[in-house]
C-alpha positions as CSV (number, residue, x, y, z in Angstrom):
1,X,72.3,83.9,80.8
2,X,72.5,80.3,81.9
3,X,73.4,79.1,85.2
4,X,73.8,81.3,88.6
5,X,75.3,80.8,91.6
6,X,73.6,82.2,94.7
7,X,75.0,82.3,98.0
8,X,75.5,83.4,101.6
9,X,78.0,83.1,104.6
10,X,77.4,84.1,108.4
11,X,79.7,84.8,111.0
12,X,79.1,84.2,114.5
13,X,80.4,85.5,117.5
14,X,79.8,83.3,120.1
15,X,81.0,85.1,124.0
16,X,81.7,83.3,126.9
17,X,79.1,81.7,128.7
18,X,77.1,81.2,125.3
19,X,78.0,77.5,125.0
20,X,79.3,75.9,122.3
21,X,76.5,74.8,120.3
22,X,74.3,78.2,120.1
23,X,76.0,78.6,116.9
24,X,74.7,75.8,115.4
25,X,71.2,77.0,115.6
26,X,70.0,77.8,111.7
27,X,69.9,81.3,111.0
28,X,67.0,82.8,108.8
29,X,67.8,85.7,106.4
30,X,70.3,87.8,108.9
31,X,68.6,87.1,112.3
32,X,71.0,86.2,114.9
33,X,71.5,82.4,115.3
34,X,70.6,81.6,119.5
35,X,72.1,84.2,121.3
36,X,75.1,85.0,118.7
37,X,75.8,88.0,117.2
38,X,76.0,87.5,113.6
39,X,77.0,88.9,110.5
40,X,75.5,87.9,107.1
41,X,77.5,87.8,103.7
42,X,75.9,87.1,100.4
43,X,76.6,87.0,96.5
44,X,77.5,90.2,94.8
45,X,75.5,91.7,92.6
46,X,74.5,90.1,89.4
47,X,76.3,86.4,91.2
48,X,78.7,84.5,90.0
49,X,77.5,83.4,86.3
50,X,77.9,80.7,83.9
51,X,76.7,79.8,80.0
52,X,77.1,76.1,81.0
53,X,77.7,74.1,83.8
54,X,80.8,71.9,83.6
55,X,82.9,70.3,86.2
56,X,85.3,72.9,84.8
57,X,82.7,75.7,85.2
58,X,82.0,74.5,88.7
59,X,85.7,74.5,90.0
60,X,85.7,78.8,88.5
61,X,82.0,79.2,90.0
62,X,83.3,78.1,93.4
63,X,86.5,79.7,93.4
64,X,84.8,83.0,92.7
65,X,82.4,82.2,95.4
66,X,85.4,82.0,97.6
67,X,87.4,84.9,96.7
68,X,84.4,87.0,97.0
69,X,83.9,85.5,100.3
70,X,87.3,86.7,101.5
71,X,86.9,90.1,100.0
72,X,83.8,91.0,102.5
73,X,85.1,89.3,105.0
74,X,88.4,90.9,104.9
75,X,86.7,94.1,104.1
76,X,84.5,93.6,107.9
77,X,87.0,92.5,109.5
78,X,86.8,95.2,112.3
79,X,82.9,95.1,113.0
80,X,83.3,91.1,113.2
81,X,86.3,91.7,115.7
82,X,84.4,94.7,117.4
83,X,81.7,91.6,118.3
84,X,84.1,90.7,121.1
85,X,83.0,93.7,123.1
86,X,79.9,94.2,122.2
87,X,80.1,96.0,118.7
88,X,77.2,96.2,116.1
């Protein structure tokens, strides 16, 4: 193996009254960011992986990245939603 692409995505639910820059606190590992609820996503098992590192292997690396970023999210998308009134 070669190069490895680690990574990770959080969503945020950020109520009413929160204000709009709680979010923008950084959050560590999956701890909530201010007073946000959050949800952590990271790589898949085993990452996205590469035996060199071209402009050409960054462009499949990053659309990987991506499409395995829309698979969990789509696959959470009713605990995310859920956030709204006051699901886990």
């Amino acid at each position: 193996m070669a190069y490895r692409v680690r990574y990770c995505a959080y969503v945020d639910w950020v109520g009413p009254g929160l204000g709009p820059l709680i979010s923008n606190q950084p959050a560590i590992g999956v701890a909530p960011s201010g007073n946000a609820q959050t949800l952590g996503f990271f790589n898949t098992p085993g990452g996205q992986n590469s035996g060199t590192f071209t402009g050409g292997d960054v462009t499949t690396l990053t659309n990987a990245v991506a499409a395995d970023l829309a698979a969990q999210f789509n696959a959470n998308l009713a605990r995310v939603q859920a956030f709204a009134t006051g699901g886990t």
